[in-house]
C-alpha positions, 0 to 999 in steps of 0.5 A: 510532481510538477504543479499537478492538480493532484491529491498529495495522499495520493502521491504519499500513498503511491510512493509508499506502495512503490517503496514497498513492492520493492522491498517485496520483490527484493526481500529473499525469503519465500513465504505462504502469502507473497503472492496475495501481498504482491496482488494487494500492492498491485491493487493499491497502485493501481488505484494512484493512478486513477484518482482518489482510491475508496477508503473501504478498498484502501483498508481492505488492501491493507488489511491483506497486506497485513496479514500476507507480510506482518510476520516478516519484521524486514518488511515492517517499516514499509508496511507501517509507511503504506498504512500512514498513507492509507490513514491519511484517507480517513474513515471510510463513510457510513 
């Protein structure tokens, strides 16, 4: 970025996002949920570019990510760094 106004969770969190759609599209192995992972990831990379996300659409992507890819241990470390960045959004509000 270049002396943009923007959000630095933003940034963090479209970085980790693009990194892990990569690994994603890279990674061999077919498995039951790839296409809602990829579908979530879409969703959250979307939401970088149109400002700051909704926190209980954040955690709800994550969520889906989780749950599509957490028994693919090649993929954890990308999945851990998107959910740092979508803890850098806080508590959703109540």
């Amino acid at each position: 970025m270049t002396g943009s106004d923007e959000d630095p969770r933003v940034a963090e969190l479209r970085t980790a996002v693009s990194r892990l759609r990569r690994e994603l599209a890279a990674h061999p192995a077919e498995f039951p949920d790839r296409g809602i992972a990829e579908d979530e990831l879409a969703a959250l990379a979307a939401m970088t570019v149109s400002g700051i996300p909704e926190v209980p659409r954040l955690r709800r992507s994550l969520l889906l990510i989780a749950g599509s890819i957490g028994s693919v241990s090649a993929l954890a470390p990308g999945l851990r760094e998107v959910r740092s960045a979508v803890e850098m959004f806080g508590e959703p509000g109540r």
